[in-house]
Steps between C-alpha positions, in 0.01 A plus 500: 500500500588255253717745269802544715473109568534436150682767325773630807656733312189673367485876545251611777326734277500221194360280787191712615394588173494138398313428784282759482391456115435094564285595807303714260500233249356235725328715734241216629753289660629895641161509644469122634820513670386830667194383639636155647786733676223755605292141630804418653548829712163437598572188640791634668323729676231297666720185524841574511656185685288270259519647184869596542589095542281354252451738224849731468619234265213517255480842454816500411519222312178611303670870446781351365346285237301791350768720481716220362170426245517895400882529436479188257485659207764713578735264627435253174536791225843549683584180510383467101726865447801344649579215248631287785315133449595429882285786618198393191509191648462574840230717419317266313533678146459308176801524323338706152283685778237767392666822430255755561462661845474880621832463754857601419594391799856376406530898373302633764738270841818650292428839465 
């Protein structure tokens, strides 16, 4: 989901295998994020008009944020890969950042 949003040209294999290794990686949020969707298709289902109106926006919200949470360390190692101190900066990297992660994901998105 947030991938293609920040890497367009990205391969749709590269994608899903990316995605699938930092849902492994982080696999509580995985979990968290399925239950509050699972809560909310309870909700839906004995309170459709109600729930629909006042909670669509949260879920989502809240779905976003932890997949956005477990593609940030992705996203930063290829931000760090690329060189580019426009894209360090807007990722919030340190300019002598720590080297050391398990990604290639500069290799990996140009493959």
């Amino acid at each position: 989901m947030v991938l293609p949003v920040e890497y367009p040209r990205a391969r749709i294999r590269k994608v899903l295998v990316n995605g699938l290794l930092l849902s492994v990686r982080r696999w509580y949020m995985l979990v968290l994020s399925l239950a509050v969707l699972a809560g909310y298709s309870w909700g839906l289902m004995r309170s459709p008009i109600l729930v629909a109106l006042l909670a669509t926006g949260l879920i989502w919200y809240m779905a976003w944020a932890a997949v956005r949470w477990q593609v940030e360390p992705f996203v930063r190692q290829m931000a760090r890969e690329s060189g580019d101190p426009g894209v360090q900066a807007t990722y919030g990297l340190p300019d002598d950042g720590a080297k050391g992660s398990s990604f290639t994901a500069l290799q990996d998105y140009r493959q």
